[in-house]
C-alpha positions in Angstrom: 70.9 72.9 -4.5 73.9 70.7 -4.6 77.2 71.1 -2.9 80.2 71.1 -5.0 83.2 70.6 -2.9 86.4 71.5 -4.9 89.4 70.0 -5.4 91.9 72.9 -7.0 95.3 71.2 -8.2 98.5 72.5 -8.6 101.6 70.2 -9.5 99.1 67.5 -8.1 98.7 68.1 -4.6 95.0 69.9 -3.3 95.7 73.6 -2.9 93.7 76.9 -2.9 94.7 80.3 -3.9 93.8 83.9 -2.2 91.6 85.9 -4.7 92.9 83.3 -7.3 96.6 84.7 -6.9 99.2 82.3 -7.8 101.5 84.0 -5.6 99.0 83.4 -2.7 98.9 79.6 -2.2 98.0 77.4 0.7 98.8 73.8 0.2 96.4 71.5 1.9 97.0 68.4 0.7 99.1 65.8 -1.9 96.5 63.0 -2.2 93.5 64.6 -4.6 91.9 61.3 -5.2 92.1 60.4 -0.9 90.6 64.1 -1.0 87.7 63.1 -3.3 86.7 59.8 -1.9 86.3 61.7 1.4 84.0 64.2 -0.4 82.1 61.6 -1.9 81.9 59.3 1.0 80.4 62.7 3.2 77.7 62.8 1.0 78.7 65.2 -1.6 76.4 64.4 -5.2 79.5 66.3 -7.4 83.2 67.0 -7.3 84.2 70.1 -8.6 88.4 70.2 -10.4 90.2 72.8 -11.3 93.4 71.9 -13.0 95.3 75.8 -11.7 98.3 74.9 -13.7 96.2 74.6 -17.1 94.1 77.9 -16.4 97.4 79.5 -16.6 99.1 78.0 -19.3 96.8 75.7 -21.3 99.0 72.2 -20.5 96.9 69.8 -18.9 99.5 69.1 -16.0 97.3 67.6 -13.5 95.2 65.7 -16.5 96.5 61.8 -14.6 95.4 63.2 -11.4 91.8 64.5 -12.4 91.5 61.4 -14.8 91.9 59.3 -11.3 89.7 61.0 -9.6 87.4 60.2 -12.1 87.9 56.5 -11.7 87.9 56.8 -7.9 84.6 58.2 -6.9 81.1 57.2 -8.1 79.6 60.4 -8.3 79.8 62.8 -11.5 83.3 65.3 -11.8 83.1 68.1 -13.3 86.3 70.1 -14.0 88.2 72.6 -15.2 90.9 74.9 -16.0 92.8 75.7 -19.7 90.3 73.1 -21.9 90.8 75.4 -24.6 90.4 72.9 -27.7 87.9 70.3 -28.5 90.7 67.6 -28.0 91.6 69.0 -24.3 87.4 68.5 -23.4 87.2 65.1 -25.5 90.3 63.7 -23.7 88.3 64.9 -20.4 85.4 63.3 -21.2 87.3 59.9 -22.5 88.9 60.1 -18.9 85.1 59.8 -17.2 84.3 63.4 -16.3 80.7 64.1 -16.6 81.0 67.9 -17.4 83.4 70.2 -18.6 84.0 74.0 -17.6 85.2 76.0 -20.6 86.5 79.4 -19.2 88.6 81.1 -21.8 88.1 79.6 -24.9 84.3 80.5 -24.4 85.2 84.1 -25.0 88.4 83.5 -27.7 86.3 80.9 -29.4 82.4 80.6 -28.8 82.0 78.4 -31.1 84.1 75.5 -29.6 81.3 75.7 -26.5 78.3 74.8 -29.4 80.4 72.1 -31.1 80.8 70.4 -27.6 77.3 71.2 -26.1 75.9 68.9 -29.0 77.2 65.7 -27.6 78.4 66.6 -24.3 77.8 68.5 -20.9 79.4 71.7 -20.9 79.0 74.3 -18.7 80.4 78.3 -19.1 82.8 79.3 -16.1 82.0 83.0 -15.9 84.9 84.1 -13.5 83.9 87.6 -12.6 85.8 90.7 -11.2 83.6 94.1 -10.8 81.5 92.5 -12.9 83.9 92.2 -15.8 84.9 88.5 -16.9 88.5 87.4 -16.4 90.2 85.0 -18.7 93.9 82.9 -18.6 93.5 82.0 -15.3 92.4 85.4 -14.0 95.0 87.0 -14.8 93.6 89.3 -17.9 90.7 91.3 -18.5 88.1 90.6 -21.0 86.5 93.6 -21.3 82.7 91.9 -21.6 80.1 91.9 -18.5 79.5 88.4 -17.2 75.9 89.2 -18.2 76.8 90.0 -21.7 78.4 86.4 -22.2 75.7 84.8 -20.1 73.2 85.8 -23.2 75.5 84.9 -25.6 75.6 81.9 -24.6 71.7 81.2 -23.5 70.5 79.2 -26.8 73.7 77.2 -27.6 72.6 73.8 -25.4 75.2 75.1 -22.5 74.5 72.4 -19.1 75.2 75.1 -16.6 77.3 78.5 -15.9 79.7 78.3 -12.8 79.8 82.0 -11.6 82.6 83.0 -9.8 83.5 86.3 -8.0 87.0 86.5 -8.2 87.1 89.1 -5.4 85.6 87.0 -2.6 87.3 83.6 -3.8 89.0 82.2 -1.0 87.8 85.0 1.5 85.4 83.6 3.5 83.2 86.9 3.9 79.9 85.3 2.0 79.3 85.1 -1.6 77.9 87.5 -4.0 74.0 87.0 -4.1 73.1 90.0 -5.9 75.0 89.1 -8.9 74.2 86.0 -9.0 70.7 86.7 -8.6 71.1 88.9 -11.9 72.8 86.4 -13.8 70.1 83.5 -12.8 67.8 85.8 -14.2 69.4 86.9 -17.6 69.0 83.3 -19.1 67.1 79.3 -18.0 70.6 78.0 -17.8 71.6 76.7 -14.7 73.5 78.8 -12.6 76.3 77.4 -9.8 77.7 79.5 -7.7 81.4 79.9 -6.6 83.0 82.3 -4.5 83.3 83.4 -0.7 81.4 80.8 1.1 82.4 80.9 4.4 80.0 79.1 6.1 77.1 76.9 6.4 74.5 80.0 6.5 76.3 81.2 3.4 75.3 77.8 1.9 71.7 78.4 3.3 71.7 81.8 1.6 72.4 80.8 -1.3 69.8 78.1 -2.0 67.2 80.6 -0.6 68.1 82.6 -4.2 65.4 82.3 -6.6 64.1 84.4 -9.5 60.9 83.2 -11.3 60.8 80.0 -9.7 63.9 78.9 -10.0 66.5 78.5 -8.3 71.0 78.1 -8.1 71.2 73.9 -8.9 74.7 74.4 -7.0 77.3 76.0 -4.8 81.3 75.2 -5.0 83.0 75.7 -2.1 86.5 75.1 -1.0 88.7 76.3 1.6 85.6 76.6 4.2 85.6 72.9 3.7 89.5 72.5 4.2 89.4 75.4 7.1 86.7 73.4 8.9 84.3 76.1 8.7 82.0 73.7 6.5 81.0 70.3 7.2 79.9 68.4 3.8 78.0 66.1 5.7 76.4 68.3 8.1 75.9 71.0 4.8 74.4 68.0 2.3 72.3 67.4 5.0 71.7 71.1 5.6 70.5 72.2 1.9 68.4 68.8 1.4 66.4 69.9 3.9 66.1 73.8 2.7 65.1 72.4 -0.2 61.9 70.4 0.5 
């Protein structure tokens, strides 16, 4: 299982928000790309973006920033965050991101997930709350289960689904392994996880998860990192060896 260490961006400085309220911010840095080479340079295989600004409102804001990331680090990006058009993921993708999370539009317009998935990686961001998925940045109801969408989207050529419990984003108090147990077993897709790591044994938890023989390919975590709970050295280090 890989570690994803996030970057989330806000008017282009590193931030994170409390249970993914806007209202509830913590700022904890204004050099994203400094951020990133650190991540990379600790070991980390993937860098996980979120453009906050463009979950909200659909303008890529914090495109620049997430395009020099991009050129910054030699591992693969993958990001996020208001790519609700095949322009807004081709203009990622032009900008040297490996994968693209499509959120929103994957429930206001399935179909723009196949046309991508064709040429590109794309992965489903399933942001979950009781179960139900959130969409425009969490801030609406979708009324569908995040393992109704899941199936939906099993045949279509989707790279991965990045599961999020909105709840326990931010909080620290361990992740949800019992959902994502269930959604690892509705489909093959890949599933990475996201959501209230807190620690390293959290980490550990979570590549323990497996269901027919397979198991999570990754884990985003993000203020443990920042709050110095998690080391990405020491965690890289930690989950290569869980996983031999």
């Amino acid at each position: 299982m890989d570690l994803y260490p996030a970057i989330d961006l806000r008017g282009g400085r590193c931030v994170r928000l409390h249970q993914g309220d806007y209202a509830r911010e913590t700022v904890y840095g204004d050099d994203p790309v400094a951020q990133a080479l650190a991540f990379a340079e600790a070991g980390a295989s993937w860098i996980h973006v979120v453009d906050l600004d463009a979950a909200r409102t659909g303008v890529p804001e914090n495109r620049a920033v997430v395009e020099a990331i991009a050129a910054a680090v030699a591992v693969p990006v993958q990001t996020g965050g208001g790519v609700r058009s095949v322009d807004a993921a081709e203009a990622l993708f032009a900008s040297g991101v490996e994968r693209v999370v499509i959120g929103t539009a994957a429930l206001t317009d399935p179909g723009l997930v196949a046309t991508l998935a064709t040429d590109h990686r794309v992965a489903v961001g399933l942001d979950a709350r009781s179960g139900e998925v959130a969409v425009e940045g969490w801030l609406r109801e979708s009324g569908r289960s995040v393992l109704e969408v899941a199936r939906s989207f099993a045949d279509i050529g989707v790279d991965a689904f990045v599961v999020t419990d909105i709840t326990r984003d931010g909080m620290l108090e361990g992740p949800d392994i019992a959902g994502l147990t269930a959604v690892l077993g509705a489909t093959d897709v890949d599933v990475i996880a996201s959501g209230g790591v807190g620690s390293l044994d959290d980490l550990l938890a979570l590549a323990a998860v497996e269901v027919g023989g397979r198991r999570l390919v990754g884990a985003i975590a993000g203020k443990a990192i920042y709050e110095g709970r998690v080391s990405v050295a020491e965690a890289v280090a930690a989950m290569r060896k869980a996983g031999t």
